[in-house]
C-alpha positions as CSV (number, residue, x, y, z in Angstrom):
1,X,54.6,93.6,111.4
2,X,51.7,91.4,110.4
3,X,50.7,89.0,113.5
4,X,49.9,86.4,110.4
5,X,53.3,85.6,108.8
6,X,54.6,82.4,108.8
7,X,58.1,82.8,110.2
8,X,61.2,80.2,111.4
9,X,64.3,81.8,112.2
10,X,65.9,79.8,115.0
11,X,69.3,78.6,113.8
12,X,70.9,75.0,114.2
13,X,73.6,73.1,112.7
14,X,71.1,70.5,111.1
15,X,68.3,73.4,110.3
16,X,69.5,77.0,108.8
17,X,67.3,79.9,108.6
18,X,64.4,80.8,106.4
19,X,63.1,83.9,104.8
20,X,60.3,85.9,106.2
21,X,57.1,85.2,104.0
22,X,53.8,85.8,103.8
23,X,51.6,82.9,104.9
24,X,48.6,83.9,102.1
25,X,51.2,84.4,99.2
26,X,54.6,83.0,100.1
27,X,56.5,86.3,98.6
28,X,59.2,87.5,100.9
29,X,58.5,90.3,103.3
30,X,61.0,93.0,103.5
31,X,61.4,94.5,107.3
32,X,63.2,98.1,107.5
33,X,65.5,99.0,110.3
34,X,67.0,102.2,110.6
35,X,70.6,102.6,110.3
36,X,73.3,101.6,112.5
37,X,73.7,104.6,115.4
38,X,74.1,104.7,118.8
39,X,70.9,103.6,121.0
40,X,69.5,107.0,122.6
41,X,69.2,108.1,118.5
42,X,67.1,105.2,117.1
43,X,64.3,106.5,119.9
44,X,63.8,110.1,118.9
45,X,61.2,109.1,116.9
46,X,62.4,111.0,113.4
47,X,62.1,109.7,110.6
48,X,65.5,107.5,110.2
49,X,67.2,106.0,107.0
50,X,67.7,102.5,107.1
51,X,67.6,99.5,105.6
52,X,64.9,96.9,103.9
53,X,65.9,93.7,105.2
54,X,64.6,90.2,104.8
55,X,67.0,87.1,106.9
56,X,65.8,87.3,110.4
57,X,66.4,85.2,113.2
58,X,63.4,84.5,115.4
59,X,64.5,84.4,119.0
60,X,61.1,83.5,121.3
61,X,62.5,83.9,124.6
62,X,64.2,87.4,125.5
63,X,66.6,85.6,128.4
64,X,67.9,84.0,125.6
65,X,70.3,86.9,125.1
66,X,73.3,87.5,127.0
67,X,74.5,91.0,125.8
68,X,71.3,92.5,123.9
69,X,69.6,96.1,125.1
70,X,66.3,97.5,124.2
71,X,65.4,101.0,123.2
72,X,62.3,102.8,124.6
73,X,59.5,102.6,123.1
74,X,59.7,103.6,119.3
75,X,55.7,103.3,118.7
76,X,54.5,99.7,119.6
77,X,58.6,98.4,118.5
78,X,61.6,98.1,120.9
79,X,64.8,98.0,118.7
80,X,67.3,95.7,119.8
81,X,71.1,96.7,120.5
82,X,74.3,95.8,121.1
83,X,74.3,96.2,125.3
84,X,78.1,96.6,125.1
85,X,78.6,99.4,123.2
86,X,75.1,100.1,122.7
87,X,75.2,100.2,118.7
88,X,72.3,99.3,116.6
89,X,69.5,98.5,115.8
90,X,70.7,94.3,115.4
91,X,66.8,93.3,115.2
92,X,63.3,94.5,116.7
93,X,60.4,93.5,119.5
94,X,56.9,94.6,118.6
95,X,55.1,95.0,121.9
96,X,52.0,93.2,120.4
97,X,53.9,90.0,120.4
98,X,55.4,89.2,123.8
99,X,57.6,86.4,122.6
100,X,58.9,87.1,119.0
101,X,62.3,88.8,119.0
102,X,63.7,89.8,115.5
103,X,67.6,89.8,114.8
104,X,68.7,90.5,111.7
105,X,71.1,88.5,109.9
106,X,73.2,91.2,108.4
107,X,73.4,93.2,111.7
108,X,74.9,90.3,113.4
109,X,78.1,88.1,113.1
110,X,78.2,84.9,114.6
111,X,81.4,82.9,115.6
């Protein structure tokens, strides 16, 4: 993930999301997860399929989540999973950035 992208994600009833986008060039930036699967898979480090995926909610405070686990370390990324029954990945950490949290809109329902 590129530290400069200009990014909005948090969702309200008066304010809905936006799209990832480059800050230089405005075009949409595409983020791939790997596949839905059980947690202890997504951190063997192969080489998973998986999606391109560009709606993203931008959580900046982890305590934010009530049910959400993290994988080990996959590289510098900790995939985000369902901590019931520990399905995913539902979004991504990069370790770089202490306080962006990435949930992706078509992993998630919300009621």
């Amino acid at each position: 993930p590129a530290p400069d992208m200009n990014v909005l994600f948090l969702f309200s009833p008066q304010q809905s999301f936006q799209k990832l986008v480059c800050s230089l060039c405005s075009l949409p930036l595409q983020l791939f997860l790997p596949s839905m699967r059980k947690k202890p898979a997504l951190a063997d480090g192969s080489n998973p399929e998986g999606d391109l995926l560009q709606e993203h909610w931008l959580v900046d405070d982890m305590f934010i989540f009530e049910n959400v686990g993290f994988t080990k370390d996959v590289g510098n990324i900790k995939f985000l999973v369902c901590a019931d029954c520990e399905i995913g990945p539902i979004g991504w950490h990069c370790l770089d950035d202490k306080n962006s949290f990435y949930v992706a809109l078509e992993r998630v329902s919300h009621e």
